[in-house]
C-alpha positions as CSV (number, residue, x, y, z in Angstrom):
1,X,-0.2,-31.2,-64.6
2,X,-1.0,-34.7,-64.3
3,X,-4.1,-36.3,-63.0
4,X,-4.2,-40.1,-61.8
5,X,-6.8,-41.7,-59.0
6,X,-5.8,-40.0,-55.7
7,X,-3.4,-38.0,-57.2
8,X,-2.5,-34.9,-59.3
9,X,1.6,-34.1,-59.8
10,X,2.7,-30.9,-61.4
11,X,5.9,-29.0,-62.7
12,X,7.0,-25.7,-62.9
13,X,10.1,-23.0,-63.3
14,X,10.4,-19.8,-62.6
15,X,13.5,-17.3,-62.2
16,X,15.8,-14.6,-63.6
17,X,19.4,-14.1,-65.5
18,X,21.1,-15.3,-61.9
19,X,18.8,-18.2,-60.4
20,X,16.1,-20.3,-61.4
21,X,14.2,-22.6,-59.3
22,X,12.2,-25.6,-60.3
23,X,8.9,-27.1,-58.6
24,X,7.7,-30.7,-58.7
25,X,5.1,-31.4,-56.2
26,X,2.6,-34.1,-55.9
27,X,-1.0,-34.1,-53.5
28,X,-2.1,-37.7,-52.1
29,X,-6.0,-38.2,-51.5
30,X,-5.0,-38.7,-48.2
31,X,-3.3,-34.7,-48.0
32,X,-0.1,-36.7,-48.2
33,X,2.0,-33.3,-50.3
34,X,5.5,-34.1,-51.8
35,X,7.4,-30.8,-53.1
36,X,11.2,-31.3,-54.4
37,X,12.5,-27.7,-55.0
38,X,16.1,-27.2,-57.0
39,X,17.7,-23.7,-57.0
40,X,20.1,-23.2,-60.2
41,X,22.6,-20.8,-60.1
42,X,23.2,-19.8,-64.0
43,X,26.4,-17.0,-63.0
44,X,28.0,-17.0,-60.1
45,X,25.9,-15.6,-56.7
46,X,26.5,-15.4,-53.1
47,X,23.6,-15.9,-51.3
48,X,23.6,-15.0,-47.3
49,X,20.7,-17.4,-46.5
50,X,17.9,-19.2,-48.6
51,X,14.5,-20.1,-47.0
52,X,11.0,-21.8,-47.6
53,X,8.1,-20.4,-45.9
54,X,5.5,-22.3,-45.5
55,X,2.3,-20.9,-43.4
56,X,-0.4,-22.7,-41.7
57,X,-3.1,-22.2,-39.4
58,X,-2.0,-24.8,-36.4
59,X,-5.8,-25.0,-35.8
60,X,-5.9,-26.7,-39.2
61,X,-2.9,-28.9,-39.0
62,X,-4.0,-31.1,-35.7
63,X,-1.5,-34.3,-37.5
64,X,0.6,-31.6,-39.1
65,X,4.1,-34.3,-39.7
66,X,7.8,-32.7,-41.1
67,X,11.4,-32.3,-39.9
């Protein structure tokens, strides 16, 4: 993890003997959040569909912003 003014930026792996998935993210002061998410395939996979699942309370996120 790294720690500057306004904002902290971390790293991380995780997976198994098919896939592994790294995690870079990155929090503003501001709430401003930055993920970048890479899936690896190490063997050869099929994979019917691949999602990210973010929840949220919508009563929280009045100026929620994404695609």
């Amino acid at each position: 993890m790294k720690k500057n003014d306004g904002t902290v930026a971390w790293q991380v792996s995780n997976g198994n003997d098919a896939v592994r998935m790294d995690v870079s993210g990155k929090l503003e002061f501001d709430g401003f959040l930055t993920y970048r998410i890479k899936i690896i395939a190490l063997k050869d996979l099929e994979l019917r569909d691949i999602a990210l699942d973010i929840p949220f309370d919508p009563s929280s996120a009045t100026y929620l912003m994404g695609l």
